[in-house]
N, C-alpha and C positions, 0 to 999 in steps of 0.2 A: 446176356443177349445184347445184343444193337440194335439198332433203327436205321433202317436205308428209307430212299424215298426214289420211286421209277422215274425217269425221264418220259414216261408214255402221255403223263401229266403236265408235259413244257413241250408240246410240240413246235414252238416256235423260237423256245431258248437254245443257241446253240452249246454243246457239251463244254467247251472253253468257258462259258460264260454259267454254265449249269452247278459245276465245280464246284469252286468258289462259294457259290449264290447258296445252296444246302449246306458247305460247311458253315457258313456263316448262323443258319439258322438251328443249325446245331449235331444234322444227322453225321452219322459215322459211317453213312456209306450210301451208294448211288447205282440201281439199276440203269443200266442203260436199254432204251429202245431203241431198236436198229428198225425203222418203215422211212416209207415214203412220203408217208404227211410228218416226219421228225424232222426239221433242216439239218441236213449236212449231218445224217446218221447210219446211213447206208456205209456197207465195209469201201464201197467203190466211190467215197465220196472222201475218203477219210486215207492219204496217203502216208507214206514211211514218214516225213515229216511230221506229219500233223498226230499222227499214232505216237513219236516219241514225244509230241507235247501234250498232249495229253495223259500218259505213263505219268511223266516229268508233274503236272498238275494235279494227278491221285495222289501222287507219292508226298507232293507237298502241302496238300492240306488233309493228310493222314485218310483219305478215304479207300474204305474198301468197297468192292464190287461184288457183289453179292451173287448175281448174273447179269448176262446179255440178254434179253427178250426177244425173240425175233416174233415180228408178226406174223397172222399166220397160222395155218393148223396142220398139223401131222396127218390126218384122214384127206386122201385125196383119191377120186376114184379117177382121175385120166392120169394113167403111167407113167406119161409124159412131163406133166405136168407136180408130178412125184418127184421124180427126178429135178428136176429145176428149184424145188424147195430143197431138197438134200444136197444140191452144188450153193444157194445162199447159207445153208445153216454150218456148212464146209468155211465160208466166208468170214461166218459171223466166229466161228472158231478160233478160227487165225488171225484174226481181228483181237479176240478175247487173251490169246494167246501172247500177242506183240504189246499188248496193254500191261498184260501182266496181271491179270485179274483173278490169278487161282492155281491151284495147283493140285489136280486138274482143275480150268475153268470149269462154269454151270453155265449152257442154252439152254433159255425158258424158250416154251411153243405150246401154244395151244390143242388140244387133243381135237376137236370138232365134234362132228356128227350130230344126230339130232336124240333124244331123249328117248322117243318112241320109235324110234330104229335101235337101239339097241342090240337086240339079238344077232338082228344081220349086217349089224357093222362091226361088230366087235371084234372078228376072227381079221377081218381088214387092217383094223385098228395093230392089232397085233404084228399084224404080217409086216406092215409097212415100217413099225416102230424096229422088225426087227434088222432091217434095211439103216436106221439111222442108230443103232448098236454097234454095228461093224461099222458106220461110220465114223460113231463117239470114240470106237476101239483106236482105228486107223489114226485119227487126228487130235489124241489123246483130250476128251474131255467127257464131259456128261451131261445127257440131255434131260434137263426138267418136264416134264410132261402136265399139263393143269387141265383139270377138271373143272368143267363148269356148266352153270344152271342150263337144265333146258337142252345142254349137248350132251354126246352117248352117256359119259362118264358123266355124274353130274352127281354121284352119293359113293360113300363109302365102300359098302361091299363089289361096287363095280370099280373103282380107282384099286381095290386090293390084288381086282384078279387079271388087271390088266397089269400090273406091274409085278405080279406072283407069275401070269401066264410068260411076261417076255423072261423072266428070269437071268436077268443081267444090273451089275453092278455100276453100269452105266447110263441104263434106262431108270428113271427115279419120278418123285411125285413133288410138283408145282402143287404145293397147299395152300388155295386160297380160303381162308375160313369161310367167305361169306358163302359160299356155293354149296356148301354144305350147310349151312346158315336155313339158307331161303330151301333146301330142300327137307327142311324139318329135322336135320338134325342136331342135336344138343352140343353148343363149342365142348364140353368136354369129351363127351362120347366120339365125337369127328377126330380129335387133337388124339386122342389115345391109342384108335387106331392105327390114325396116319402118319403119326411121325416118326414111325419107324422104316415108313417106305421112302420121307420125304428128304429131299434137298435145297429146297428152294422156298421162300414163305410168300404170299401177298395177304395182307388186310386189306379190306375194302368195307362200306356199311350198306346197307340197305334198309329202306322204307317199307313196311311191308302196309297192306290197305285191306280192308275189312273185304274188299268183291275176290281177293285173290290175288290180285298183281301187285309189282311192288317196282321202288324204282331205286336205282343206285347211288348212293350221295355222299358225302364228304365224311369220314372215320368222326364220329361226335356229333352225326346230325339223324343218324338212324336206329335201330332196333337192337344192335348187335352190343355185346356188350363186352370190351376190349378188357377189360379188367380181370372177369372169367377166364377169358381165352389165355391172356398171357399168363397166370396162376396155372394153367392148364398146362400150357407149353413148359414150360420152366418143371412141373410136375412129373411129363413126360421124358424130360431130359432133353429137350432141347435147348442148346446155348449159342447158336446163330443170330445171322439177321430175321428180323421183322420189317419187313419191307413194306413200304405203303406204298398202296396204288390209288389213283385217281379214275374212276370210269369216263369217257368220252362221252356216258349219258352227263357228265356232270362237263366236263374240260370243251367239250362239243357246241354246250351254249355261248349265245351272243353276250359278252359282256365277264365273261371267265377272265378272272385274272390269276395268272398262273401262281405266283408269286403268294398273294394271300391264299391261296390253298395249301401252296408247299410249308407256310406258317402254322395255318388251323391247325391242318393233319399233325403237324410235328409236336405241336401243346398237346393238345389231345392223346396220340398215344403217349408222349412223355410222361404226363400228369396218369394216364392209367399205368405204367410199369411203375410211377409214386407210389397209388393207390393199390397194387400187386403187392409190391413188396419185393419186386424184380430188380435186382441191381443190374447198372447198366457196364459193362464188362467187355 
C-alpha cells in the first residue's frame, strides 16, 4: 500500500506548489481537489500549458494520483442542475486524463442525501448514478462514489446495494472508514465488506462525545484506530492508496496551518502501517 494525501486540505496552496510540498513530506501520491474555494483547481482554470506542467511535476517527483475529487454530490433533484454536475465531472475527466493520472483514471463525488430519506432517495441515487456510467463509459474513466455520515449512504449494507443495484464496472465505492466508523460500525467488519466494491480510500478521524455528537479531527487526534483498519485492509487484499483527508471542520478554522497538518497526518499514518506491519509498496 501507499499513502496519498488530498489537496481538499490546502485550499490555498496552489497544485505547482502542492507537489513538491507532500513529496518532500514523504507521501507517494496526491489527490487532487477540483472546487472553488481550491486556487487555480478548477479544469477551466488550469490550461494545456499548465496541465503539461504539472504531468511534467507528478512524473518528477514520482507521484501518483490516486483521484480527482470533485466537490459536490451525485443526488440532485433539479435536472437541470444534474446535467451541469455531469458536464464538470466530463471536465474533471479530461483534466484527469491529460495529467495522466490512471489508467482509467478515478472521480471521487459525493453521493448526498440525507440519512432518513433514504428509502425515497435511493431509487434517484441510482437513476442518476446511472446517467454518470455512460458517462464514465463514453470518457473512459470511473466514478468513485463516497458514503457518508448522516447522508442516504452512510453504512454498509446501503453502499452494497447501491453499487450492486447500478451494476457497472465503472460506478465503484469512495471508502471512507470514518463514516462507517461514526455509524457504529467495527473498521474490520466495514473494510471486509467494502473492499471488494471499492476504488478509492479516505482516512479521516473523528471525536466521538458521550451526548452523541462527535466532531472531525486530525488522523491521531480521534477515536478511530488506523492500526486496525490498515491490518484490516491489507487482510482484505487491498494494495492501493490510503489517502488522507482533512475535514473543513478541522482546515475551516481560523489559524489552520495547512502544512503542519499535511506533516501530523503523514507521521501518524506512517508510524500506524510501522505498527501494522504494512509494508509500504
Amino acid at each position: 500500500m501507499k499513502i496519498a494525501y488530498g489537496t481538499y486540505a490546502m485550499p490555498t496552496i496552489p497544485l505547482e506548489e502542492a507537489i513538491p510540498l507532500l513529496a518532500q513530506i514523504g507521501y507517494d501520491g496526491i489527490e487532487i481537489a477540483l472546487g472553488p474555494q481550491h486556487v487555480g483547481s478548477l479544469p477551466s482554470q488550469i490550461d494545456a500549458d499548465r496541465r503539461a506542467r504539472l504531468r511534467d511535476l507528478l512524473a518528477e517527483y514520482e507521484m501518483g494520483v490516486p483521484a480527482l475529487f470533485t466537490l459536490g454530490h451525485v443526488l440532485e433533484p433539479d435536472e437541470e442542475a444534474h446535467r451541469r454536475n455531469l458536464a464538470a465531472v466530463r471536465e474533471a475527466a479530461r483534466l484527469a486524463h491529460d495529467l495522466g493520472t490512471g489508467d482509467p483514471p478515478v472521480i471521487a463525488r459525493g453521493i448526498g442525501g440525507k440519512t432518513a430519506l433514504w428509502e425515497t432517495q435511493r431509487h434517484q441515487i441510482v437513476k442518476q448514478l446511472r446517467d454518470y456510467d455512460k458517462l464514465a463509459r463514453d470518457e473512459g474513466f470511473i466514478l468513485a462514489v463516497e458514503a457518508h455520515c448522516n447522508a442516504a449512504v452512510d453504512r454498509s449494507e446501503r453502499a452494497l446495494w447501491v453499487i450492486e443495484e447500478v451494476g457497472s464496472p465503472h460506478i465503484r465505492l469512495h471508502f471512507d472508514i470514518v463514516h462507517f466508523f461514526l455509524a457504529g460500525e467495527r473498521e474490520q467488519d466495514a473494510v471486509r465488506a467494502l473492499v471488494p466494491i471499492t476504488r478509492h480510500t479516505h482516512i479521516t478521524d473523528a471525536r466521538r462525545h458521550d451526548d452523541g455528537t462527535f466532531e472531525l479531527v486530525l488522523l491521531g487526534q480521534g477515536d478511530l484506530d488506523p492500526v486496525a483498519y490498515l491490518k484490516a485492509m491489507r487482510d482484505a487484499g487491498w494494495t492501493d492508496f490510503i489517502t488522507l483527508e482533512v475535514s473543513v471542520q478541522v482546515w475551516g478554522k481560523e489559524g489552520y496551518d495547512p502544512v503542519d497538518a499535511a506533516t501530523y497526518c503523514y507521521r501518524t499514518l506512517d508510524n500506524a502501517f510501522r505498527a501494522a506491519g504494512v509494508p509500504r509498496t
